[in-house]
MIVOSE-837299 format. One line per 3 residues: their letters; for each residue x, y, z of C-alpha. Coordinates in Angstrom, 3 decimals, decimal comma. Example, Ala and Ser with C-alpha at 12.3 -4.5 7.8 and 13.67 -1.06 7.14 Angstrom:
AS> 12,300/-4,500/7,800 ~ 13,670/-1,060/7,140 $
# end
This chain:
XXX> 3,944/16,350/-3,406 ~ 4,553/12,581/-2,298 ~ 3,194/11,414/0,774 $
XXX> 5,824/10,405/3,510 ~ 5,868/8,133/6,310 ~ 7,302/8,004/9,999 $
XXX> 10,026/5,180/10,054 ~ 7,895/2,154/11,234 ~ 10,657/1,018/13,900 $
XXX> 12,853/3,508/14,392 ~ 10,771/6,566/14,630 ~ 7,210/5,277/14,791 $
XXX> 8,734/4,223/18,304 ~ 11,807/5,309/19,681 ~ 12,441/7,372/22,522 $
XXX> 15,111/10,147/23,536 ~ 18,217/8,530/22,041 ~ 21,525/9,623/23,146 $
XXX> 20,352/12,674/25,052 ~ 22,423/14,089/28,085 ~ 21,504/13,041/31,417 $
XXX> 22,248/13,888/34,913 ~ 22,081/12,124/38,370 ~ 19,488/14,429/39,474 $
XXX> 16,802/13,582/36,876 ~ 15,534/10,272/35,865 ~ 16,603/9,819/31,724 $
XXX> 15,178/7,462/29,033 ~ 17,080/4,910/27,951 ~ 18,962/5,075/24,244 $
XXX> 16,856/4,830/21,371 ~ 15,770/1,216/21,213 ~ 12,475/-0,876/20,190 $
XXX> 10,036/-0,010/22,639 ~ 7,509/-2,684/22,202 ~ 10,327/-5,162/23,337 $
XXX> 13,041/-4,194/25,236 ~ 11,525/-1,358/27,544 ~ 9,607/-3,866/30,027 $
XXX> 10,347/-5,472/32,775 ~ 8,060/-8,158/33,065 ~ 5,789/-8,185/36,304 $
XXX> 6,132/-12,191/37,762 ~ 3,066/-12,470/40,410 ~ 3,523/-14,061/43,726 $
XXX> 0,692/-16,728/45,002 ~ -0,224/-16,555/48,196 ~ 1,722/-18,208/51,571 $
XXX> 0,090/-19,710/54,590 ~ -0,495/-16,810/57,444 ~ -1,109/-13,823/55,497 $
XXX> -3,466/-11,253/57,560 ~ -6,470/-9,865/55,096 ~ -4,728/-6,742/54,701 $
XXX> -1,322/-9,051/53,563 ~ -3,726/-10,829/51,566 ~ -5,401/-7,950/49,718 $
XXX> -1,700/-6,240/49,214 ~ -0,301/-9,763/47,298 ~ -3,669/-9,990/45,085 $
XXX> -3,140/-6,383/43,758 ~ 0,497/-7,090/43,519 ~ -0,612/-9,933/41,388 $
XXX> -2,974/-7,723/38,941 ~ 0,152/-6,679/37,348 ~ 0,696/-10,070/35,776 $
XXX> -1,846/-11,036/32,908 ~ -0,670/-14,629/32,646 ~ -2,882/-17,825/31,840 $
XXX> -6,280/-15,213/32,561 ~ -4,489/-14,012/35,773 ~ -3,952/-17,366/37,618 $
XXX> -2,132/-15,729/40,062 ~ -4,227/-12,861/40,820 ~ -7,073/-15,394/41,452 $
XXX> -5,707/-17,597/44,059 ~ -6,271/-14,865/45,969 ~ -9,372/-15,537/45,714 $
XXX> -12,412/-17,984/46,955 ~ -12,739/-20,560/44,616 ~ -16,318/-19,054/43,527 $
XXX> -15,181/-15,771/43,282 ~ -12,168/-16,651/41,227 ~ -14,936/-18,202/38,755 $
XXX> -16,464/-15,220/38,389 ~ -14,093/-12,033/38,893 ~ -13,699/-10,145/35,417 $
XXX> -10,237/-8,635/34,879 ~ -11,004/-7,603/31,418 ~ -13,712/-5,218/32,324 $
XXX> -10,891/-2,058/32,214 ~ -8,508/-0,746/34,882 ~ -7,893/1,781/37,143 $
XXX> -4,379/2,756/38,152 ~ -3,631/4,510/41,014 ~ -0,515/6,471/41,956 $
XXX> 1,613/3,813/44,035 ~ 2,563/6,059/47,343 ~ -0,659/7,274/48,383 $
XXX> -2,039/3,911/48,788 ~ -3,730/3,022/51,939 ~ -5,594/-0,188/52,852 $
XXX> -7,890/-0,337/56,392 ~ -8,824/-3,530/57,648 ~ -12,116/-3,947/59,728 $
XXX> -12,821/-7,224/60,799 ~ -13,262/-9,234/57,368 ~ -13,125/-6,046/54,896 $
XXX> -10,426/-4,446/53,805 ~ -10,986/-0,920/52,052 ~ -8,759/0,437/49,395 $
XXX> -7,994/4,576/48,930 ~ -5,744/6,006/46,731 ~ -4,832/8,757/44,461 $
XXX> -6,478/8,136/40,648 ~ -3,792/8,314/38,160 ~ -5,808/7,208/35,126 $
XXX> -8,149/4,457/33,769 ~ -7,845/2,168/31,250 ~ -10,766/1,010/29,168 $
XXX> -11,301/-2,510/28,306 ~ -10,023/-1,921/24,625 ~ -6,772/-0,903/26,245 $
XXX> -7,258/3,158/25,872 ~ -5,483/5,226/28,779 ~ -7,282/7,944/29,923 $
XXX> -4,931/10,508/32,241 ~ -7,294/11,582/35,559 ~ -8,431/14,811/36,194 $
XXX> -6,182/16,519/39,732 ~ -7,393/15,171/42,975 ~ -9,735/12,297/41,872 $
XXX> -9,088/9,174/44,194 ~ -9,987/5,647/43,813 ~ -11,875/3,370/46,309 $
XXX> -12,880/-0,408/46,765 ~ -13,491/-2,685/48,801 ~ -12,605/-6,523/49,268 $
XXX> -14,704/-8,791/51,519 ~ -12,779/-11,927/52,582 ~ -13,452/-15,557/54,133 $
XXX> -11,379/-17,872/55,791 ~ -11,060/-20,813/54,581 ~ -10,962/-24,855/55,680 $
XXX> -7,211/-24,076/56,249 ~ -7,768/-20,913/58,182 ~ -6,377/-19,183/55,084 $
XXX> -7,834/-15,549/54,632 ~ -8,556/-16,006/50,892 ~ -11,054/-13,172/48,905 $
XXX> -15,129/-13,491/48,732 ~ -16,244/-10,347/46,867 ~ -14,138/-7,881/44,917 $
XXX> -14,772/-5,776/41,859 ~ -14,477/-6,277/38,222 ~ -11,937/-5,126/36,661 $
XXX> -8,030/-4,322/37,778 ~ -6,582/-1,982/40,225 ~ -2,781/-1,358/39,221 $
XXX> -0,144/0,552/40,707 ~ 1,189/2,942/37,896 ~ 4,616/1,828/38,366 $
XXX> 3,065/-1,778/36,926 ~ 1,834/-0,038/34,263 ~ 5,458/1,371/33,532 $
XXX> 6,780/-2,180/34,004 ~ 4,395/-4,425/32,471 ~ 2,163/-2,403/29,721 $
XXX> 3,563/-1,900/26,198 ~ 1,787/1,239/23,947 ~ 0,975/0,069/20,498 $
XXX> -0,220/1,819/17,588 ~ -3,595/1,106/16,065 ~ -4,160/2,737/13,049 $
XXX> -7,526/4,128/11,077 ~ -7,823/6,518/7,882 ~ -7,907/9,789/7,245 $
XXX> -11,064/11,282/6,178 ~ -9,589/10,932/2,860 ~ -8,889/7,505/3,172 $
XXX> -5,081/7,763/1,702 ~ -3,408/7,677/4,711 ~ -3,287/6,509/7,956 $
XXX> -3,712/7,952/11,356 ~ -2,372/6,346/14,876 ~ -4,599/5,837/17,338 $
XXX> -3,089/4,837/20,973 ~ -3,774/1,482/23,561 ~ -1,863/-0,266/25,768 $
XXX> -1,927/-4,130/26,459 ~ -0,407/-6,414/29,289 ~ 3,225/-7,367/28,499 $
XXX> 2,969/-11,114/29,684 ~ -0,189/-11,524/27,313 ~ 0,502/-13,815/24,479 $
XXX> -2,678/-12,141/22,918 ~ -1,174/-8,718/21,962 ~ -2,240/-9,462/17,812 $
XXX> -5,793/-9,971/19,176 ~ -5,659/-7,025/21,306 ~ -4,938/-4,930/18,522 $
XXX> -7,360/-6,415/15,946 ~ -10,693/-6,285/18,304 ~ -9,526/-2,503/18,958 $
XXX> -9,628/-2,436/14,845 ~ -12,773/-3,930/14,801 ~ -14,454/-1,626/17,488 $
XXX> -13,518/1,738/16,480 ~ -11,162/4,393/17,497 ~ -11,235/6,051/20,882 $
XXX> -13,765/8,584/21,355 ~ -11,596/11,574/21,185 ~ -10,623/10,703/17,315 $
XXX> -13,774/9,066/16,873 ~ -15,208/12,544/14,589 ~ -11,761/12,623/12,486 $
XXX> -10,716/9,550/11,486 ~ -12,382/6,819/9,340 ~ -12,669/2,829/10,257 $
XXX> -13,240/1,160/6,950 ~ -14,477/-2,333/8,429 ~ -18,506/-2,483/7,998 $
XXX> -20,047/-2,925/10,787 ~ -20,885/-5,959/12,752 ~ -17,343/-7,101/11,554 $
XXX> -15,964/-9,521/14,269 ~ -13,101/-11,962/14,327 ~ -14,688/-15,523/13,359 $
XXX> -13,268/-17,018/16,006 ~ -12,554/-14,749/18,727 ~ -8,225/-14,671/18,350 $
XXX> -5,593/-13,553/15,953 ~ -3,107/-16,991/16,027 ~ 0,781/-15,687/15,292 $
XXX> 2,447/-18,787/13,340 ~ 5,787/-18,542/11,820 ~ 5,627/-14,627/11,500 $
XXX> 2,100/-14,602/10,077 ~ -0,808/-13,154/11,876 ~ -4,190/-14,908/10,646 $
XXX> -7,185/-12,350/10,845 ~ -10,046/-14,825/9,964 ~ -13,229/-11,913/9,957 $
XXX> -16,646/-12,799/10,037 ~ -18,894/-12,306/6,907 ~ -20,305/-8,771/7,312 $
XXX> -16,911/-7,956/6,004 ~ -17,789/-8,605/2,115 ~ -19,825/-5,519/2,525 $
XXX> -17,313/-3,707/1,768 ~ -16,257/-2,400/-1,719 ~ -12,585/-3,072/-3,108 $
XXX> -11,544/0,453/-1,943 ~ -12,416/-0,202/1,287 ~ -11,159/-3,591/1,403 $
XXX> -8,005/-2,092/0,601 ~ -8,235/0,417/3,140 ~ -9,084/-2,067/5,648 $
XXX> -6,011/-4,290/5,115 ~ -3,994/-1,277/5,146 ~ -5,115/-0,926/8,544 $
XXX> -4,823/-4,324/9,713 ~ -1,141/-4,481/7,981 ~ 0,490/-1,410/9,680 $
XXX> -1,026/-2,084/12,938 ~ -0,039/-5,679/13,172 ~ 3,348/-5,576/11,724 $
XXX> 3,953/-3,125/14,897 ~ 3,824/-6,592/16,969 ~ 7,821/-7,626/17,129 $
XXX> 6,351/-11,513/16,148 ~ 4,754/-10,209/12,858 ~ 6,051/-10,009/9,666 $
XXX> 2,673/-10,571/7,423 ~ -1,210/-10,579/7,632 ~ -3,434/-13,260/6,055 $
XXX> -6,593/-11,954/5,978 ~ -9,761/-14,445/5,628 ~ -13,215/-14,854/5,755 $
XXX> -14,559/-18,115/7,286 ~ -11,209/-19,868/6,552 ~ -10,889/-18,161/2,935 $
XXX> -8,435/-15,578/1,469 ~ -10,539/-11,535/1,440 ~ -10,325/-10,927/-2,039 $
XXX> -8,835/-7,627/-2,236 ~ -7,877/-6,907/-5,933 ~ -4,282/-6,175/-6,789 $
XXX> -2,839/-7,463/-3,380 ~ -1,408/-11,061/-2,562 ~ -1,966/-12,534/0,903 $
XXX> -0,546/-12,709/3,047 ~ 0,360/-9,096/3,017 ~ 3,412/-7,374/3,472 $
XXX> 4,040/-3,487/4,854 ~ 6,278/-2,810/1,219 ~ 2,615/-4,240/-0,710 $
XXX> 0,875/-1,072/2,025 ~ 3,454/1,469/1,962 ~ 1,110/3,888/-0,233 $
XXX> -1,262/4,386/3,079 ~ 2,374/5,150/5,475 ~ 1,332/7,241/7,748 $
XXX> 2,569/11,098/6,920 ~ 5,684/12,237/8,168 ~ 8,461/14,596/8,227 $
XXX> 10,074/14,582/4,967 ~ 13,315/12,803/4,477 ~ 14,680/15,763/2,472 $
XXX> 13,749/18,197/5,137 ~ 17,375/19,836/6,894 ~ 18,011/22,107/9,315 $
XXX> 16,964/26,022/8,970 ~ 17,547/28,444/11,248 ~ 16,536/32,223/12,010 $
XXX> 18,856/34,749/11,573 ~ 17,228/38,484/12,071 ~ 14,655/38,952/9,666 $
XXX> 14,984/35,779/7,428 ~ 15,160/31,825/7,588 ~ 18,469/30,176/6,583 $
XXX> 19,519/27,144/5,572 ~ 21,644/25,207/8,032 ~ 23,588/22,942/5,506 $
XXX> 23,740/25,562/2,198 ~ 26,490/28,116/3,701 ~ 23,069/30,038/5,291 $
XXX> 21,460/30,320/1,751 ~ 18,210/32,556/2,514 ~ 14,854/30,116/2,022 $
XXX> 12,720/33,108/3,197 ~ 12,964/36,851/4,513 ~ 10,908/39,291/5,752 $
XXX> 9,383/41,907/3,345 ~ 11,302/45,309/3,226 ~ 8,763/47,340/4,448 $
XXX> 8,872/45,131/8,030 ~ 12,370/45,260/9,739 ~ 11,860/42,986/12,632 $
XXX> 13,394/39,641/13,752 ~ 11,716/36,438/13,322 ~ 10,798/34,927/16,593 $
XXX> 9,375/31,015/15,486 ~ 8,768/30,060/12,155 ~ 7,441/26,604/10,618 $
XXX> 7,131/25,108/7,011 ~ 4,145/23,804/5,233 ~ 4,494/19,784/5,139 $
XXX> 3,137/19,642/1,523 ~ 4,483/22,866/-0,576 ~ 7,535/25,454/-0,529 $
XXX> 5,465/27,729/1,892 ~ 7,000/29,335/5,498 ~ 5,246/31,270/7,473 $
XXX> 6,200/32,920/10,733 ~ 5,460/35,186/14,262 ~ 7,809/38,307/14,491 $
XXX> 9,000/40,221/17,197 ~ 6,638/41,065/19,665 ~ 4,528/37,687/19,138 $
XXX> 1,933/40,249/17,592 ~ 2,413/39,631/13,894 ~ 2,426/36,693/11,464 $
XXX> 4,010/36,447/8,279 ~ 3,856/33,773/5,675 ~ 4,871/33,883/1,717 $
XXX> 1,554/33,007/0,347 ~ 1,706/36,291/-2,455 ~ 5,048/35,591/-2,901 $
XXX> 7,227/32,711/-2,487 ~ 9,851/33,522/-0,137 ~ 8,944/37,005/0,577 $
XXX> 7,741/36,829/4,255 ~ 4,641/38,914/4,233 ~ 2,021/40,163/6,853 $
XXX> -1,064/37,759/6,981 ~ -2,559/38,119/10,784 ~ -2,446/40,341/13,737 $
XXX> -2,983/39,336/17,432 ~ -1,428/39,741/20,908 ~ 0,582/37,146/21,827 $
XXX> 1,018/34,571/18,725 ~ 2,454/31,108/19,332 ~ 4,435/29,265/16,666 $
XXX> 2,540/28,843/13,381 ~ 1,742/25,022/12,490 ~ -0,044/23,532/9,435 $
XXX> -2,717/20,978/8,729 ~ -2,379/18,941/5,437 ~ -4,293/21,397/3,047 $
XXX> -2,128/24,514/3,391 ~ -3,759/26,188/6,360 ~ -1,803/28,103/9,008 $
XXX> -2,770/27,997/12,586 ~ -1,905/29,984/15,210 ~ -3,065/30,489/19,008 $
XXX> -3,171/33,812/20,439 ~ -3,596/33,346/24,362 ~ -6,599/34,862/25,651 $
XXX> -8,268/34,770/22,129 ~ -7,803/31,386/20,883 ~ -7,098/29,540/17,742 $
XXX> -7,259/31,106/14,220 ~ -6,869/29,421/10,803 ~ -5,788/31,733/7,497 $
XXX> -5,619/29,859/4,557 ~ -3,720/30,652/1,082 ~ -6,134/33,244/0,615 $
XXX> -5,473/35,242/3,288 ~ -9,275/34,238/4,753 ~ -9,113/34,039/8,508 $
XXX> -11,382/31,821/10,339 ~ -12,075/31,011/14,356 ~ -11,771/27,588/15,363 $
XXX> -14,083/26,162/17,938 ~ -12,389/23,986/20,983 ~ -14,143/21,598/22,640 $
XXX> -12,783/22,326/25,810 ~ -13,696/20,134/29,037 ~ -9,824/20,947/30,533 $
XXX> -9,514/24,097/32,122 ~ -12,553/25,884/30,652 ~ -12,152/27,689/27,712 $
XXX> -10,769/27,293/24,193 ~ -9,360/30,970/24,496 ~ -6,783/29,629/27,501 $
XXX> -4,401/27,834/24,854 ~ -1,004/28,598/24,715 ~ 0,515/26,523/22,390 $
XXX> -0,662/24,376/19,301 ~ 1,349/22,168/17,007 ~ -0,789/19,714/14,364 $
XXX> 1,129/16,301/14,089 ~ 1,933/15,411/10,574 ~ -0,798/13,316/9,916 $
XXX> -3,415/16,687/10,080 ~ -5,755/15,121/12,402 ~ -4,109/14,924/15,656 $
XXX> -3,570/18,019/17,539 ~ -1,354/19,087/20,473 ~ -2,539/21,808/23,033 $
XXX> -1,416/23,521/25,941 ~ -3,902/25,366/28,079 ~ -3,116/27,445/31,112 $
XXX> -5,472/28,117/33,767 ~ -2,993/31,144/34,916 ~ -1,120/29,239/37,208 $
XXX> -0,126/26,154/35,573 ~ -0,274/24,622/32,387 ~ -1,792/21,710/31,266 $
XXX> -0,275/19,083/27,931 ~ -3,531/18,051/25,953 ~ -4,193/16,268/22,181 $
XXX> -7,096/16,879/20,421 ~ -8,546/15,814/17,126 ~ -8,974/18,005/13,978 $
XXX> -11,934/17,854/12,456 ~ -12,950/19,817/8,849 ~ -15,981/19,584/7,162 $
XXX> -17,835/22,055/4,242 ~ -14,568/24,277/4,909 ~ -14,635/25,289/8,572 $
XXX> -12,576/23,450/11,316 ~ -13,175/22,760/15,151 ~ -11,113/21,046/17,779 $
XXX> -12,556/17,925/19,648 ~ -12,163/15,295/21,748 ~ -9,485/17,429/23,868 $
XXX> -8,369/15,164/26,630 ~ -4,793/15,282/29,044 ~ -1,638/13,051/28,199 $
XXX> -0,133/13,330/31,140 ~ -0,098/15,155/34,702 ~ 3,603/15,810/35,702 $
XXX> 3,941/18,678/33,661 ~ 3,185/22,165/34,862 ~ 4,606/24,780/32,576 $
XXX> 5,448/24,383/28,997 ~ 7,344/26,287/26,842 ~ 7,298/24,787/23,360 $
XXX> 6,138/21,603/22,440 ~ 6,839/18,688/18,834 ~ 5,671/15,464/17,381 $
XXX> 8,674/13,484/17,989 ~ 7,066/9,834/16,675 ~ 3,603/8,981/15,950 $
XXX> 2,841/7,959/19,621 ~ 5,046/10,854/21,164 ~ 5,211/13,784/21,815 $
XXX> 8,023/16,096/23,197 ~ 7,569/19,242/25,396 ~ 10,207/21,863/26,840 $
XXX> 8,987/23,030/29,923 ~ 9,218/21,855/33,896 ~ 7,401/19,853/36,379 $
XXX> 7,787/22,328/39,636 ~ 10,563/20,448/40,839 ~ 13,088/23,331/39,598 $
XXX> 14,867/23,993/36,438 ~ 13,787/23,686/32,588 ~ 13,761/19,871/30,907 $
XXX> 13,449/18,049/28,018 ~ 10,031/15,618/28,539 ~ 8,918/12,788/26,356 $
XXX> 5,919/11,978/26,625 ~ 4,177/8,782/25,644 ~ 0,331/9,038/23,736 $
XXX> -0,638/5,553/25,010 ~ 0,622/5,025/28,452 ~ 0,937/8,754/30,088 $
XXX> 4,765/7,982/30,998 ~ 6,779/10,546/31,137 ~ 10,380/10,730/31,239 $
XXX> 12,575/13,802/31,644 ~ 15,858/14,895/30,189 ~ 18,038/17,879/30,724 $
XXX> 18,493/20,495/28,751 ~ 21,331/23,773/28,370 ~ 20,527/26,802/30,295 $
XXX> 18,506/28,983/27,680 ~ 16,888/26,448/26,072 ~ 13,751/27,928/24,394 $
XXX> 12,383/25,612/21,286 ~ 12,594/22,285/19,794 ~ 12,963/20,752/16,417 $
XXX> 12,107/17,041/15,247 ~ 14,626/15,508/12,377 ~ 13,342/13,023/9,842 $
XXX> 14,839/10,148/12,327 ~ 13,705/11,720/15,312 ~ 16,869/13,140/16,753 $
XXX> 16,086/16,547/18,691 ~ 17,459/19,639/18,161 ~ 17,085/22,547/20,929 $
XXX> 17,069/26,412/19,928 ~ 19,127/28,106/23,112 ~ 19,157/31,840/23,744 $
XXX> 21,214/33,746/25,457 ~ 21,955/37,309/26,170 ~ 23,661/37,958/22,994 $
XXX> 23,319/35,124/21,299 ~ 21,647/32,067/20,098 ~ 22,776/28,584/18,857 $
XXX> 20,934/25,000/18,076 ~ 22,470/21,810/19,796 ~ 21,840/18,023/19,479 $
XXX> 22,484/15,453/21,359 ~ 25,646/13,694/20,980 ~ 27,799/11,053/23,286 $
XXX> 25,723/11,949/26,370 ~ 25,641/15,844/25,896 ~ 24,500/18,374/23,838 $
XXX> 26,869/19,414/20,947 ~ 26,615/22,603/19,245 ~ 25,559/22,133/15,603 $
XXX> 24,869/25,704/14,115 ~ 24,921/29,350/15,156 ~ 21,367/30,525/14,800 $
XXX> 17,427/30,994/16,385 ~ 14,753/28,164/16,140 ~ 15,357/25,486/14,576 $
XXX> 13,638/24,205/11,916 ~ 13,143/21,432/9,329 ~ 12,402/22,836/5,538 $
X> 12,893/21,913/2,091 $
# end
């Protein structure tokens, strides 16, 4: 079956469009071009005559939120020797903005806060463990105008999160699959004021992905590849990545790979229409392509998607109907099981459904025959099936873990490499993203739950779960979970401030933004433009709804959504 991609703008992109919103919760905007029009760009202050080291120290990291001309700003906070030699670039770590408290003693200020992640210099964001804090410390001088001004600080940035939500954009950077046919997004964010954003992107290329999809992903430059002369210009629409000669290493596959890679990452940048590709100031030779290269010349390596044939199912008692077909039957239950179907999901790549019954203790799937819903597996309390990109089902069973049982009914553990609440055996909730590589998880440590993605890695027939690592930390109980772009993800849930919502969740920044939802609302579907649809339960009932002028509009009577083909 053809290979399908994520819409590049729209989807690959856009946020919660249209969906209902209330004075009591803070709402994403409509669906727009996030890369753009989200920011508010952070304009730093320089210093004024009279400010008290602790003023002083306040304006500078007020300042770190603005990127422009190396951080001009920033460093006229600064003696002029340290200014020389203070390096912003080294990473960041972001604190959360109300728990900041600066001390002054005598020519020292101190800095304590609460850590709300770090950022590495490549531009990954990296979501802090509970109760980690951040300290520094800032010696300062006056100077031959009596003006406190900075003497010794540390590399590297200290930013408020809110300047992070203001003045950080999350791009994709993409890599291959370990097939090398498609391609997978990895996650950074870069300054908003930097006029560098291409070259941001490009060294990320160049130096790998992040660790956590580091084991499941491939990077087809050779290595030692550079950029010849340290930037990626932007003229006219066309990006010039001028690489250094280690690059002729590779063979015309991977060449073609490569620009694949450097095309879908850099058309992401709104000032990019094309990619010339060069080696010391002449064209890569990459057989069959023209450069400078479009994304229609690189559409065969889209990253995979939902379908645009896929519509609306539903579950109705024991089988899963079509939404748009007058509720023509896609798949029922055997005869010999009279149960109803409780969440059911559709393999990306064939005709196959498989589903958890009533009871959460039995899974189903039409693997002997097509459309006959059959018993495959047997646990305690079975989350929503979900598929990688070969035909496996997986499936978490709380307190046991994750299984896989492939089209031949073979069932197989799968190792987590857990660092997040202990054990692999604590997940509640899994759902692969389209692509097969990246994985959503939610553990629970009992208490509260915790929103993780993970990488999936298979080798000689056997599959584990690495590089686990929190998204967010806002969310404390979730109650199903979707791929709603290739850098988002959307969870049903709440945040212990009362009441069920509808989060979205951003893969390269941590924000989160929340939405409200109907009373009853138990599940959530993805379209193939990235409209949500909610599954709502009541007593004696059940219904989907979509967003629609501000609210949410019924669309069919009918139990958890789905889209099938």
């Amino acid at each position: 079956m053809k290979k399908v991609s994520w819409l590049v703008l729209s989807f690959l992109i856009a946020g919660c469009g249209g969906i209902p919103t209330s004075s009591a919760i803070h709402f994403g905007s409509s669906r727009a071009d996030e890369i753009t029009s989200q920011f508010i760009r952070v304009i730093a202050q320089p210093p004024v005559d009279g400010m008290t080291p602790q003023t002083l120290v306040q304006g500078f990291l007020d300042a770190c939120g603005d990127s422009s001309n190396d951080y001009q700003v920033a460093r006229e906070y600064m003696t002029g020797a340290m200014a020389s030699k203070w390096n912003p670039n080294s990473g960041a770590q972001v604190y959360v903005g109300s728990t900041l408290a600066l001390t002054e003693t005598n020519d020292e200020v101190s800095l304590t806060a609460q850590l709300d992640s770090t950022i590495s210099p490549l531009g990954h964001l990296s979501v802090a463990a509970n109760a980690l804090n951040v300290s520094a410390s800032f010696k300062l001088n006056q100077n031959e105008f009596g003006q406190w001004r900075i003497s010794a600080a540390p590399d590297g940035l200290l930013l408020s999160r809110s300047d992070v939500d203001r003045g950080y954009r999350p791009l994709p950077v993409f890599f291959s699959d370990p097939t090398g046919s498609q391609l997978v997004a990895d996650t950074i964010v870069v300054p908003l004021s930097s006029a560098g954003a291409a070259t941001s992107v490009v060294r990320s290329l160049l130096s790998g992905p992040s660790p956590e999809l580091a084991g499941a992903v491939r990077n087809n430059f050779p290595t030692g590849t550079r950029l010849t002369f340290g930037s990626v210009p932007v003229n006219v629409g066309i990006a010039d990545v001028d690489l250094t000669q280690d690059v002729l290493a590779a063979d015309a596959t991977m060449r073609k790979a490569l620009v694949a890679q450097l095309v879908w990452t850099l058309v992401q940048l709104p000032n990019v229409t094309a990619v010339r590709v060069l080696v010391s100031g002449q064209a890569l030779d990459v057989p069959g392509a023209v450069n400078p290269h479009t994304l229609k010349e690189w559409k065969a390596f889209a990253p995979a998607g939902i379908s645009p044939d896929a519509s609306l199912h539903v579950l109705v008692g024991g089988s899963i109907r079509s939404a748009s077909k007058a509720q023509e039957v896609s798949a029922t239950l055997v005869p010999s099981l009279t149960s109803t179907l409780l969440s059911a999901s559709q393999d990306s790549l064939s005709p196959h459904f498989a589903a958890v019954i009533t009871g959460g203790q039995t899974l189903v799937a039409d693997f002997a025959e097509l459309g006959v819903l059959n018993e495959v597996f047997k646990g305690e309390s079975l989350t929503r099936p979900t598929w990688d990109r070969v035909g496996n089902i997986y499936v978490a069973d709380y307190g046991t873990g994750v299984s896989q049982i492939s089209p031949l009914g073979e069932i197989l553990a799968v190792p987590i490499d857990v660092t997040i609440n202990g054990s692999g055996n604590q997940v509640r909730r899994i759902a692969i993203a389209p692509d097969g590589v990246r994985v959503a998880l939610v553990f629970t440590d009992g208490v509260q739950d915790t929103l993780a993605v993970a990488a999936l890695v298979q080798e000689n027939g056997s599959a584990r779960i690495t590089g686990v690592h929190r998204i967010e930390g806002q969310i404390t109980s979730v109650t199903d979970l979707a791929w709603s772009s290739q850098i988002k993800i959307q969870a049903l849930g709440s945040d212990g401030t009362g009441g069920q919502k509808l989060f979205d969740v951003g893969l390269a920044d941590g924000r989160v933004t929340a939405n409200a939802v109907p009373l009853g609302a138990s599940s959530i579907a993805i379209d193939p433009q990235g409209v949500t649809y909610l599954g709502v339960t009541a007593a004696t009932s059940s219904n989907v709804v979509k967003p629609a002028f501000g609210q949410w509009s019924n669309v069919v009577d009918g139990a958890g959504p789905l889209f099938a083909q």
